[in-house]
PyMOL Python script that loads the backbone (N, CA, C, O; Angstrom):
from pymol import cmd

cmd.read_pdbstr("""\
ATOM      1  N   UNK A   1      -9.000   9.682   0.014  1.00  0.00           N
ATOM      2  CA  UNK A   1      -8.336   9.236   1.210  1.00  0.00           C
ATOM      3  C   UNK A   1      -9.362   8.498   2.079  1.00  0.00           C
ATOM      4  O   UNK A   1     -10.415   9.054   2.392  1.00  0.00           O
ATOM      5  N   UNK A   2      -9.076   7.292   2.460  1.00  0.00           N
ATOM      6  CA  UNK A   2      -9.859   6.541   3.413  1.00  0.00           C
ATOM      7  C   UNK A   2     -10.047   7.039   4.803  1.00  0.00           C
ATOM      8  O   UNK A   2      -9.271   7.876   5.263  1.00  0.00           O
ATOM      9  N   UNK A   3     -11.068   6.551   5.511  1.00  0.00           N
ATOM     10  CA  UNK A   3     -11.039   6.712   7.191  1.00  0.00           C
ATOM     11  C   UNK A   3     -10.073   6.914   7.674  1.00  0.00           C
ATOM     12  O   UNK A   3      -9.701   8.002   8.112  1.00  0.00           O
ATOM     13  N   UNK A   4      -9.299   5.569   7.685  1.00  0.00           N
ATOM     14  CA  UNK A   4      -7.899   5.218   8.309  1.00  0.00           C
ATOM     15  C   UNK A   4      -6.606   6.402   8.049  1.00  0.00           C
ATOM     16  O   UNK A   4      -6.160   7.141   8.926  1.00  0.00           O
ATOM     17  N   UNK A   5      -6.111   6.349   6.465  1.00  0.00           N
ATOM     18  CA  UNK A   5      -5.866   7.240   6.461  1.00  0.00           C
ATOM     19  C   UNK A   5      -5.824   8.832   6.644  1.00  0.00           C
ATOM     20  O   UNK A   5      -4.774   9.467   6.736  1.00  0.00           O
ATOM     21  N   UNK A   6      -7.045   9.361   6.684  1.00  0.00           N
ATOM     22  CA  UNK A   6      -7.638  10.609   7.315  1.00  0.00           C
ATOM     23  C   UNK A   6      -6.869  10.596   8.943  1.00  0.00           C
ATOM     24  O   UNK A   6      -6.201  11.555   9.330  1.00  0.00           O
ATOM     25  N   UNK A   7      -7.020   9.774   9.497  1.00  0.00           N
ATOM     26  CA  UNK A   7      -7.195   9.269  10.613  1.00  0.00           C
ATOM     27  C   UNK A   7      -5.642   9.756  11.036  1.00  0.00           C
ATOM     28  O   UNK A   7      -5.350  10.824  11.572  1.00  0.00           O
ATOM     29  N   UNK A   8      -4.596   8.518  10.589  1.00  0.00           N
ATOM     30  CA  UNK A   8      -3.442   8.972  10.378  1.00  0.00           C
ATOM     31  C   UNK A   8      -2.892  10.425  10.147  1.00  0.00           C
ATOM     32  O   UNK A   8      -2.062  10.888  10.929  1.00  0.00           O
ATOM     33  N   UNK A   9      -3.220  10.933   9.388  1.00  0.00           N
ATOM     34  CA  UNK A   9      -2.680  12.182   8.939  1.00  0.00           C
ATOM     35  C   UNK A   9      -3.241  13.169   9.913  1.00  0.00           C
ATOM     36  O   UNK A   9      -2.497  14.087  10.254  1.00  0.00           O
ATOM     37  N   UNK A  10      -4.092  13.126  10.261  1.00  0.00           N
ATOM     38  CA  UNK A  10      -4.663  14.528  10.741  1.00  0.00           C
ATOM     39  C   UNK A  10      -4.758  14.435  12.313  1.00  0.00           C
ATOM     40  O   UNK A  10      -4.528  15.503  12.879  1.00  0.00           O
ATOM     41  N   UNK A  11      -5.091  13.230  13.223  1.00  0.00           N
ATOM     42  CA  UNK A  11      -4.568  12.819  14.619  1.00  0.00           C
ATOM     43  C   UNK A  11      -3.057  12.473  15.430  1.00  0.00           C
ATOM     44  O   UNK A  11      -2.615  12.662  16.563  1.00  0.00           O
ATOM     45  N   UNK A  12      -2.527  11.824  14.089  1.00  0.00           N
ATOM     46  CA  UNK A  12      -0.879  11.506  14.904  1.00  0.00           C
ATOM     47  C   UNK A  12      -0.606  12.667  14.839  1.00  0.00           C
ATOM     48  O   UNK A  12      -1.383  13.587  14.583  1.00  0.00           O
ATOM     49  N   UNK A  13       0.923  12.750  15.147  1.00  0.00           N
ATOM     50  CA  UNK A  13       1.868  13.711  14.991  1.00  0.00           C
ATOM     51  C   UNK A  13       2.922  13.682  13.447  1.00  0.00           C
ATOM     52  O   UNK A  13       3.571  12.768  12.938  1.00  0.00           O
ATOM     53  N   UNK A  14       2.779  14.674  13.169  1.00  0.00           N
ATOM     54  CA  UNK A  14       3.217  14.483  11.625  1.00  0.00           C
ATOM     55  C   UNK A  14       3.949  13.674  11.803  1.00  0.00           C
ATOM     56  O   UNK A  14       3.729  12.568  11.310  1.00  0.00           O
ATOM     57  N   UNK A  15       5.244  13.935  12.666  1.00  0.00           N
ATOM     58  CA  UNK A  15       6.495  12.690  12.101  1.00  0.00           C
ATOM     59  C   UNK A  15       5.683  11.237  11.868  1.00  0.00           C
ATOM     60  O   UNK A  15       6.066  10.559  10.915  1.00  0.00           O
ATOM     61  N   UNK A  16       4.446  10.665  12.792  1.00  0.00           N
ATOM     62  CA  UNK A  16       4.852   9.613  12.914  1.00  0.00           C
ATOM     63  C   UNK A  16       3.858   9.467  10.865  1.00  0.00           C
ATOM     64  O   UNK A  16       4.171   8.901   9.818  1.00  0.00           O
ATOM     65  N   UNK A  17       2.670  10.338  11.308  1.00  0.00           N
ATOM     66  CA  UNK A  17       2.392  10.483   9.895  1.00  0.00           C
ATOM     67  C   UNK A  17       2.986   9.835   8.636  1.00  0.00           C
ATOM     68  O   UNK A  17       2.681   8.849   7.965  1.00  0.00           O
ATOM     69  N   UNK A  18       3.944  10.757   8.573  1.00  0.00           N
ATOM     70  CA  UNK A  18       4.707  10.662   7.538  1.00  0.00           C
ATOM     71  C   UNK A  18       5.838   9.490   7.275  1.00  0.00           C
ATOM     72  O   UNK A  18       6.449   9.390   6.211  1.00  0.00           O
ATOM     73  N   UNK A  19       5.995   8.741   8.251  1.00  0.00           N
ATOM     74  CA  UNK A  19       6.658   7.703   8.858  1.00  0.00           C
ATOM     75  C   UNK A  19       5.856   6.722   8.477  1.00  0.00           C
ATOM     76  O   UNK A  19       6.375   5.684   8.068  1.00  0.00           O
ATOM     77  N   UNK A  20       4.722   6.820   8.518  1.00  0.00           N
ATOM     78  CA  UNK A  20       3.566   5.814   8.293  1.00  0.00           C
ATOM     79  C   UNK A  20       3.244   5.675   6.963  1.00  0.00           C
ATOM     80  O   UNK A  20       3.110   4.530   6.531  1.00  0.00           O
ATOM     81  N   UNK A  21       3.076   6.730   6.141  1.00  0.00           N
ATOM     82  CA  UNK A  21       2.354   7.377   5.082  1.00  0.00           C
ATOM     83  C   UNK A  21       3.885   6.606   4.213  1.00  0.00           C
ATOM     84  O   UNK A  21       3.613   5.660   3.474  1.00  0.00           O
ATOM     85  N   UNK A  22       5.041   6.917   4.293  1.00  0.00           N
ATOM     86  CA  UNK A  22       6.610   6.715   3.796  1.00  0.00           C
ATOM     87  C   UNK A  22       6.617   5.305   3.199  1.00  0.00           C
ATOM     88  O   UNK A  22       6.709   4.895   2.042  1.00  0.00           O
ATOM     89  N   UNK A  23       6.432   4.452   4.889  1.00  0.00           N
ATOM     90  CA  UNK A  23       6.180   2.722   4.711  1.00  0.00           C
ATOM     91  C   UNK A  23       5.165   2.315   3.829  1.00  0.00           C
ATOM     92  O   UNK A  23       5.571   1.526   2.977  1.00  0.00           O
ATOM     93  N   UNK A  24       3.933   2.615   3.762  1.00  0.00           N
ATOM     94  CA  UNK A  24       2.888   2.106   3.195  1.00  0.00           C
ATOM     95  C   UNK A  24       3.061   2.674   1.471  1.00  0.00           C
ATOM     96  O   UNK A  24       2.478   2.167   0.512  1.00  0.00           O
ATOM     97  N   UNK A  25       3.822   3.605   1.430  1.00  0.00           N
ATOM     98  CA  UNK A  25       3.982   3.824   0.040  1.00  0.00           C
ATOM     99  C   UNK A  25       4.777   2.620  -0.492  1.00  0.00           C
ATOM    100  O   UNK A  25       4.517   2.107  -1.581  1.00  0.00           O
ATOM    101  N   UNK A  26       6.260   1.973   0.737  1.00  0.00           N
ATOM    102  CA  UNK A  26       7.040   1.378   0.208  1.00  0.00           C
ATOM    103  C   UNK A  26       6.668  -0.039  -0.089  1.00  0.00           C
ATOM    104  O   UNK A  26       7.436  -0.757  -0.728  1.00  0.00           O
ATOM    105  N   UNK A  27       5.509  -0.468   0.356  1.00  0.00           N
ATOM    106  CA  UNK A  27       4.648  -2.080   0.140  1.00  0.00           C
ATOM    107  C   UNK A  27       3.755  -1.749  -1.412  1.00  0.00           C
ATOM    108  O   UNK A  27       2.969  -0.824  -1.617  1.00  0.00           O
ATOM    109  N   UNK A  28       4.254  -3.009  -2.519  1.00  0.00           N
ATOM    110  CA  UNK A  28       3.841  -2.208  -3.841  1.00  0.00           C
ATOM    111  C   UNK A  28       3.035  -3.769  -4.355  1.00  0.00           C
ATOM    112  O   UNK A  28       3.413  -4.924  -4.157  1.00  0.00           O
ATOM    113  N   UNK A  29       2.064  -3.363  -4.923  1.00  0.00           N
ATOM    114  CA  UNK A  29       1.295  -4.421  -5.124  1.00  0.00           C
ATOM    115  C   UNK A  29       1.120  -4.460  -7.017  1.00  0.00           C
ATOM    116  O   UNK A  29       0.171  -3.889  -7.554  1.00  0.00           O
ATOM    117  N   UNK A  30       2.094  -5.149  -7.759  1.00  0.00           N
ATOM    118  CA  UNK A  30       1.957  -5.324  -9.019  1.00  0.00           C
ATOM    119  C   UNK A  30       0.792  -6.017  -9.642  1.00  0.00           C
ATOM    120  O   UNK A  30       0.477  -6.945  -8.897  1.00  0.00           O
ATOM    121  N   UNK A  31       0.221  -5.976 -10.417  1.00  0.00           N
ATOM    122  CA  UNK A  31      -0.722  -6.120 -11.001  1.00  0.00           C
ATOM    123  C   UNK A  31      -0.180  -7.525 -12.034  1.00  0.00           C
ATOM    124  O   UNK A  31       0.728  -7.193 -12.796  1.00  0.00           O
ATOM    125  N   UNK A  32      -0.652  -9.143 -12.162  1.00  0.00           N
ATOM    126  CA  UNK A  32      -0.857  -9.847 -12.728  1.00  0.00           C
ATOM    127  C   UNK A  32      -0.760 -10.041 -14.144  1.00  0.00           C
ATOM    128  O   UNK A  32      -0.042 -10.774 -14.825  1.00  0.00           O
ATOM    129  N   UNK A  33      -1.870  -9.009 -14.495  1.00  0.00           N
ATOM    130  CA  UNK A  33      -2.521  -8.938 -15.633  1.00  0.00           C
ATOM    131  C   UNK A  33      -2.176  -7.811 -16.590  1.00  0.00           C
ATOM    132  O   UNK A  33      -2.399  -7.901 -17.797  1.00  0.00           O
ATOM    133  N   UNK A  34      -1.671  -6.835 -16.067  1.00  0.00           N
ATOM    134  CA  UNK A  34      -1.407  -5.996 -16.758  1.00  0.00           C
ATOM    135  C   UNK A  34      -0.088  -5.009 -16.597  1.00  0.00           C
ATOM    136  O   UNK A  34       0.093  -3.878 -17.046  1.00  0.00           O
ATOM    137  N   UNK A  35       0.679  -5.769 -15.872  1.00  0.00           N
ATOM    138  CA  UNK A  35       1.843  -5.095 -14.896  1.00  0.00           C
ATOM    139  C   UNK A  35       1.865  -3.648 -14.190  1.00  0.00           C
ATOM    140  O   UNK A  35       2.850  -3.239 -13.574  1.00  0.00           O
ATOM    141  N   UNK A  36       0.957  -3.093 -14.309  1.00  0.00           N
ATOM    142  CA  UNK A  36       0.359  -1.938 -13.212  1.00  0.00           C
ATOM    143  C   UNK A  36       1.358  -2.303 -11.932  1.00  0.00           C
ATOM    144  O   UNK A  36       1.509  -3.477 -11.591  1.00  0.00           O
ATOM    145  N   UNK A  37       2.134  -1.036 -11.146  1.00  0.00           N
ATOM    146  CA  UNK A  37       2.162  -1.209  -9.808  1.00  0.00           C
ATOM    147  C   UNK A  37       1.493  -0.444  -9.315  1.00  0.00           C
ATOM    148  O   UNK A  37       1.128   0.482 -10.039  1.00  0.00           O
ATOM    149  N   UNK A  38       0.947  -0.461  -7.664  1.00  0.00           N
ATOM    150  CA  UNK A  38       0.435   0.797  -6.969  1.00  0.00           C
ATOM    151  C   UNK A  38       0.977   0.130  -6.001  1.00  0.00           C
ATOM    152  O   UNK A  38       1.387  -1.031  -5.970  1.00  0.00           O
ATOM    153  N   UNK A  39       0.943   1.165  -4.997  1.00  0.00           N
ATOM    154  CA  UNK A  39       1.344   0.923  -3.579  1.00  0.00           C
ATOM    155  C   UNK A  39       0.371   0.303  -2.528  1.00  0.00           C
ATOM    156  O   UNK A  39      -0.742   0.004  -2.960  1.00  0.00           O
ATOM    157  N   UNK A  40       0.572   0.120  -1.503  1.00  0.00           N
ATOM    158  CA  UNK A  40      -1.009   0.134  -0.510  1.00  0.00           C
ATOM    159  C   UNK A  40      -1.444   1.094  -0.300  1.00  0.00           C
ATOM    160  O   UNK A  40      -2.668   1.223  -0.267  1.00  0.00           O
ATOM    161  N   UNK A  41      -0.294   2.498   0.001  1.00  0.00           N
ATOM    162  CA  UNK A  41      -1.160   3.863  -0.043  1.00  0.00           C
ATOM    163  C   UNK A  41      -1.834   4.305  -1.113  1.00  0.00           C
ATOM    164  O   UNK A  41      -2.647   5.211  -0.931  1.00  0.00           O
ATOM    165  N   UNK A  42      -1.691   3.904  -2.101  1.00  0.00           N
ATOM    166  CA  UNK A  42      -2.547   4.395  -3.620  1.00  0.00           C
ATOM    167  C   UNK A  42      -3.999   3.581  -3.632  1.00  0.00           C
ATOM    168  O   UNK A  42      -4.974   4.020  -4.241  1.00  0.00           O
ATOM    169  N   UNK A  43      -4.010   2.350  -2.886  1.00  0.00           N
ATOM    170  CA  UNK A  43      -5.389   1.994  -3.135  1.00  0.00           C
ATOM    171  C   UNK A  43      -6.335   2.113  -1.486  1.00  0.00           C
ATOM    172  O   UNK A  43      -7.347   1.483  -1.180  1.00  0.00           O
ATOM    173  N   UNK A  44      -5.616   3.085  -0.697  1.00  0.00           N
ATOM    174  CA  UNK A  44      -6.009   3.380   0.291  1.00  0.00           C
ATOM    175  C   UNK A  44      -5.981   2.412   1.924  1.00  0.00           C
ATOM    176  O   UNK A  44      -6.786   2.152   2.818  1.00  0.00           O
ATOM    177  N   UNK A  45      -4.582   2.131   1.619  1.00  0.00           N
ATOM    178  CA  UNK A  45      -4.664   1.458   2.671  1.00  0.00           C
ATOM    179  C   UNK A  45      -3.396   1.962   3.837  1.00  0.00           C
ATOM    180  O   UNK A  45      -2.582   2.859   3.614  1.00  0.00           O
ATOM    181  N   UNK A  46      -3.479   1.111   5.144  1.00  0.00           N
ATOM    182  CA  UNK A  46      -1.954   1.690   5.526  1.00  0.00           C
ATOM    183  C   UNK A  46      -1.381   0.344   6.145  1.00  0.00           C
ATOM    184  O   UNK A  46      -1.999  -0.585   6.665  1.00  0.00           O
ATOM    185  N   UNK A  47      -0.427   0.460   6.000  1.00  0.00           N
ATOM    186  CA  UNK A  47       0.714  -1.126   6.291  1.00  0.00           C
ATOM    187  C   UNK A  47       2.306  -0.109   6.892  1.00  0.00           C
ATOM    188  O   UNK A  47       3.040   0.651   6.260  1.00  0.00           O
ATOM    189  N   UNK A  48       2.333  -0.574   8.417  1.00  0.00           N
ATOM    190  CA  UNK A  48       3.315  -0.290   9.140  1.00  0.00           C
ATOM    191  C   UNK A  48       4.089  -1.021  10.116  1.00  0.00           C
ATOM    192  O   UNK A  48       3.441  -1.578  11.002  1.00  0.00           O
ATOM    193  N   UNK A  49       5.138  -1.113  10.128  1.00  0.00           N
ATOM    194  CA  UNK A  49       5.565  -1.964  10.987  1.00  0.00           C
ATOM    195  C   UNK A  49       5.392  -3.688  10.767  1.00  0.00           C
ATOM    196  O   UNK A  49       5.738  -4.555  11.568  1.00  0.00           O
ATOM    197  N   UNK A  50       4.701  -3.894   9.334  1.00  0.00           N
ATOM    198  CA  UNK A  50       4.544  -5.155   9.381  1.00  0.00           C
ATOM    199  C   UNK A  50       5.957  -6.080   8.589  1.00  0.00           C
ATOM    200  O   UNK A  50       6.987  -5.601   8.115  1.00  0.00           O
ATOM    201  N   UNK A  51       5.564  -7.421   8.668  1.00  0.00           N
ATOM    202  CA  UNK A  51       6.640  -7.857   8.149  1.00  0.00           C
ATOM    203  C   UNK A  51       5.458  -8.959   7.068  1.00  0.00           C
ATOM    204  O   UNK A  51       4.257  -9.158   7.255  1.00  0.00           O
ATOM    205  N   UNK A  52       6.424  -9.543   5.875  1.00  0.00           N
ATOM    206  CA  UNK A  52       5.525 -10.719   5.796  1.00  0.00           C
ATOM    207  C   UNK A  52       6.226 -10.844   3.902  1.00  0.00           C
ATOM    208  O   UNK A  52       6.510 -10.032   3.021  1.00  0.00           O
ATOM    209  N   UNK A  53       6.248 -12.902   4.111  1.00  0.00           N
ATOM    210  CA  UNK A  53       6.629 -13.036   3.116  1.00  0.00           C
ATOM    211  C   UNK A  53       5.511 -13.803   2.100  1.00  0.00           C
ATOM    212  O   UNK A  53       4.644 -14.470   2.664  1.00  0.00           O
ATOM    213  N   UNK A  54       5.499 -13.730   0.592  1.00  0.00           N
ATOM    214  CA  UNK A  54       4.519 -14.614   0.072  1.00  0.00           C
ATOM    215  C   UNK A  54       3.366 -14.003   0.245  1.00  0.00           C
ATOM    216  O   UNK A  54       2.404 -14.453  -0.377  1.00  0.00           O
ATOM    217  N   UNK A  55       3.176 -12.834   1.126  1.00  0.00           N
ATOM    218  CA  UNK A  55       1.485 -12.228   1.094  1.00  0.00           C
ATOM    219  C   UNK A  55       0.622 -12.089  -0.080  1.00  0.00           C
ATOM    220  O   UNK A  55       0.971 -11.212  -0.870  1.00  0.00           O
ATOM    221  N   UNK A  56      -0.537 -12.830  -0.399  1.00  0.00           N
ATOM    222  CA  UNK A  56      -1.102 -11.973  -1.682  1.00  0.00           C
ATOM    223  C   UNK A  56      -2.576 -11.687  -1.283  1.00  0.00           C
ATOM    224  O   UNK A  56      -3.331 -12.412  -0.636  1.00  0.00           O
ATOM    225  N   UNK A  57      -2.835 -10.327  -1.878  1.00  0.00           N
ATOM    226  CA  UNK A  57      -4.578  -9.919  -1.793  1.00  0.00           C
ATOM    227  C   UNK A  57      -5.106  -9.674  -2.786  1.00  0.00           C
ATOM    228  O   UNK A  57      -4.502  -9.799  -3.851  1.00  0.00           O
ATOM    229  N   UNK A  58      -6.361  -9.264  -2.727  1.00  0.00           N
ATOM    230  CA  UNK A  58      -7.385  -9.630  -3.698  1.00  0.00           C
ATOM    231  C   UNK A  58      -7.574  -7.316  -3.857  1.00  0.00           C
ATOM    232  O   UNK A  58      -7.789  -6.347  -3.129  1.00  0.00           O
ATOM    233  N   UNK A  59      -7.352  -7.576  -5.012  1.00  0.00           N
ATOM    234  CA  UNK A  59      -7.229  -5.992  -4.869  1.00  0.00           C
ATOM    235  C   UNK A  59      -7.542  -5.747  -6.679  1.00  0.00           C
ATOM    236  O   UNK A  59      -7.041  -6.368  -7.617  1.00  0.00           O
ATOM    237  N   UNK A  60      -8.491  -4.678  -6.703  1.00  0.00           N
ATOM    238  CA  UNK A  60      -8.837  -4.158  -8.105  1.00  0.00           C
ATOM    239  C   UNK A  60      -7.386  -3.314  -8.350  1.00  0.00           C
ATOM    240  O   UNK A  60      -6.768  -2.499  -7.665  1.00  0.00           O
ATOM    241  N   UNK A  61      -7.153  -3.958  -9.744  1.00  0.00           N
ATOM    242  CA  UNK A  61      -5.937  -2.352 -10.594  1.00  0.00           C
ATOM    243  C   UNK A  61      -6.439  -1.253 -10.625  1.00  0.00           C
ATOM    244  O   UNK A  61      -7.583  -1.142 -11.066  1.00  0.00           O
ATOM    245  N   UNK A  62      -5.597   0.073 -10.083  1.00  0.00           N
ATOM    246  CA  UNK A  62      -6.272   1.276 -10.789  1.00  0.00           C
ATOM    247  C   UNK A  62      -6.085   1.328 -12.261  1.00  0.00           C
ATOM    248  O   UNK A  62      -6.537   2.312 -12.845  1.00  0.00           O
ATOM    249  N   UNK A  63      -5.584   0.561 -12.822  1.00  0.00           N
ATOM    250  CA  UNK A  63      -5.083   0.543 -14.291  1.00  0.00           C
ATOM    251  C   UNK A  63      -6.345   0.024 -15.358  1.00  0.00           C
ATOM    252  O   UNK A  63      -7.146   0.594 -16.099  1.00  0.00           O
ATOM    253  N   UNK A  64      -6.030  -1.398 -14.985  1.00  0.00           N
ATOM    254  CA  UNK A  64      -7.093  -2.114 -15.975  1.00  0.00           C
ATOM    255  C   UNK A  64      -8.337  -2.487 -15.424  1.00  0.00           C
ATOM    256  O   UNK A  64      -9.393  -2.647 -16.037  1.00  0.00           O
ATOM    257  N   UNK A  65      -8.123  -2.612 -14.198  1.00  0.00           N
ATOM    258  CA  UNK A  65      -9.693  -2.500 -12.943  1.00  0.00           C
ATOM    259  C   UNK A  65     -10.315  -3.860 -12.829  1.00  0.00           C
ATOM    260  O   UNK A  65     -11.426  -4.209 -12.430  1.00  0.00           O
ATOM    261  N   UNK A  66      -9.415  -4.447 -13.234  1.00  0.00           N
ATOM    262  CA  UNK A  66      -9.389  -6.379 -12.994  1.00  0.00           C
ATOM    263  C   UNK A  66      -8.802  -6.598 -11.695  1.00  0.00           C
ATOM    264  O   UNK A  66      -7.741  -6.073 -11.356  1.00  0.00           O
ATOM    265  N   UNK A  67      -9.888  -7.825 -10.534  1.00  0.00           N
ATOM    266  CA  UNK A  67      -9.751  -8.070  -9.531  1.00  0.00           C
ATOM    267  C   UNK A  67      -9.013  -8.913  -9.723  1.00  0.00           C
ATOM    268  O   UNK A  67      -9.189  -9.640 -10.700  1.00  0.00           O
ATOM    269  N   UNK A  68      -7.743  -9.144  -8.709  1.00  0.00           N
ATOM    270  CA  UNK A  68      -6.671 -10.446  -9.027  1.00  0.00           C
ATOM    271  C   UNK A  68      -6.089 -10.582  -8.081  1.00  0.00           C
ATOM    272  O   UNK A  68      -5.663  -9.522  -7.624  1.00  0.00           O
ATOM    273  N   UNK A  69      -5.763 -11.788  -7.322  1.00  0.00           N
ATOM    274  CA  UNK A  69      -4.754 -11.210  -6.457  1.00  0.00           C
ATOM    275  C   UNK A  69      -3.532 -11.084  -6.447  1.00  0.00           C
ATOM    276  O   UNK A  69      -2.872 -11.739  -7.253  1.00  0.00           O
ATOM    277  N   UNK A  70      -2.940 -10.266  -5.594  1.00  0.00           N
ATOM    278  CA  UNK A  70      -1.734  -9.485  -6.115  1.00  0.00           C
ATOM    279  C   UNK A  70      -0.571 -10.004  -4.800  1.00  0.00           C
ATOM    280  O   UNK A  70      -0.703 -10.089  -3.579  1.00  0.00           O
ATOM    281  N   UNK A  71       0.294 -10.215  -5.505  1.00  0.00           N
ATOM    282  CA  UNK A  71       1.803 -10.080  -4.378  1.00  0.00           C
ATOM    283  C   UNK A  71       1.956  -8.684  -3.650  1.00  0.00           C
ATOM    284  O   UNK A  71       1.893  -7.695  -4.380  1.00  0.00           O
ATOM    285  N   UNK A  72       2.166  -8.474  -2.185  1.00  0.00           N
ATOM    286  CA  UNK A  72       2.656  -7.746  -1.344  1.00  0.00           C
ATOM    287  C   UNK A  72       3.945  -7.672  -1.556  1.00  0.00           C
ATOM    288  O   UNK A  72       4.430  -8.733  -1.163  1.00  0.00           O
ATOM    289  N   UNK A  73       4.854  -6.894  -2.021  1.00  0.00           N
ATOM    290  CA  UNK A  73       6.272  -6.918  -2.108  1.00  0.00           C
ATOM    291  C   UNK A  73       6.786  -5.437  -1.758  1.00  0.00           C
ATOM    292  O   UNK A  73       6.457  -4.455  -2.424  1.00  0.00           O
ATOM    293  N   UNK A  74       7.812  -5.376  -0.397  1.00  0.00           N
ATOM    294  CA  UNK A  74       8.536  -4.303   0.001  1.00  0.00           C
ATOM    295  C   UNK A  74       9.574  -3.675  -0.861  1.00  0.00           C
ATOM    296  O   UNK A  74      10.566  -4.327  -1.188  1.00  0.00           O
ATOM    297  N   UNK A  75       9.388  -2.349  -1.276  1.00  0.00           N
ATOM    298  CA  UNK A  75      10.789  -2.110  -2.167  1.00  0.00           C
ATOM    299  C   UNK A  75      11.622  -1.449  -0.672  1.00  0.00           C
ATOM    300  O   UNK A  75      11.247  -0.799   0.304  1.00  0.00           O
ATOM    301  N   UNK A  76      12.532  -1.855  -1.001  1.00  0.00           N
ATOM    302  CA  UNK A  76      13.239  -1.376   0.086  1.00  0.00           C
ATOM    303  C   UNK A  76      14.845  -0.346  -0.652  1.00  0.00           C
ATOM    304  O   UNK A  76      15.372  -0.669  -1.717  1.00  0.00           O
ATOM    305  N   UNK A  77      15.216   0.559   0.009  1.00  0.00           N
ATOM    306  CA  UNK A  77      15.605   1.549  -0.779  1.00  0.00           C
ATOM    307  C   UNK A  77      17.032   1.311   0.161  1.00  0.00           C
ATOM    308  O   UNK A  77      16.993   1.309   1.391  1.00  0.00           O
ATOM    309  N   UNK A  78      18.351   1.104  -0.662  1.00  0.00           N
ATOM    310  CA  UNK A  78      19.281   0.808  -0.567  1.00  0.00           C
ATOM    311  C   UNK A  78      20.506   1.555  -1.532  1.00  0.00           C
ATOM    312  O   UNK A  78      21.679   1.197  -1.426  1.00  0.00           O
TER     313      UNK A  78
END
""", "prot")
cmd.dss("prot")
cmd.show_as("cartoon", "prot")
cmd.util.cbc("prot")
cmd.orient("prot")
């Protein structure tokens, strides 16, 4: 668990916590090269409240561990 996250979890108030922790699971960053998904919370990050289309970052797979950059894409649960 990163700073940030530490940070999150153990200073807010759970709800918003988990509110936070919920979203950042739901931003999923597929992998290029090897179709791996992870979330932003899996590679330690937190993304709330944001919006954004076309985003891509530069992020190692936990899978195949090739730097690439990756599409930001919201699953959104319907």
């Amino acid at each position: 668990m990163t700073f940030i996250q530490k940070f999150v979890t153990t200073l807010l108030p759970a709800k918003w916590s988990a509110a936070i922790q919920a979203e950042s699971e739901s931003w999923l960053l597929p992998c290029p090269k090897c179709g791996f998904v992870q979330s932003v919370w899996d590679i330690g990050g937190v993304r709330y409240k944001a919006v954004s289309k076309g985003k891509r970052v530069s992020v190692r797979c936990l899978s195949c561990k090739q730097w690439s950059m990756m599409p930001m894409e919201r699953k959104l649960d319907q």
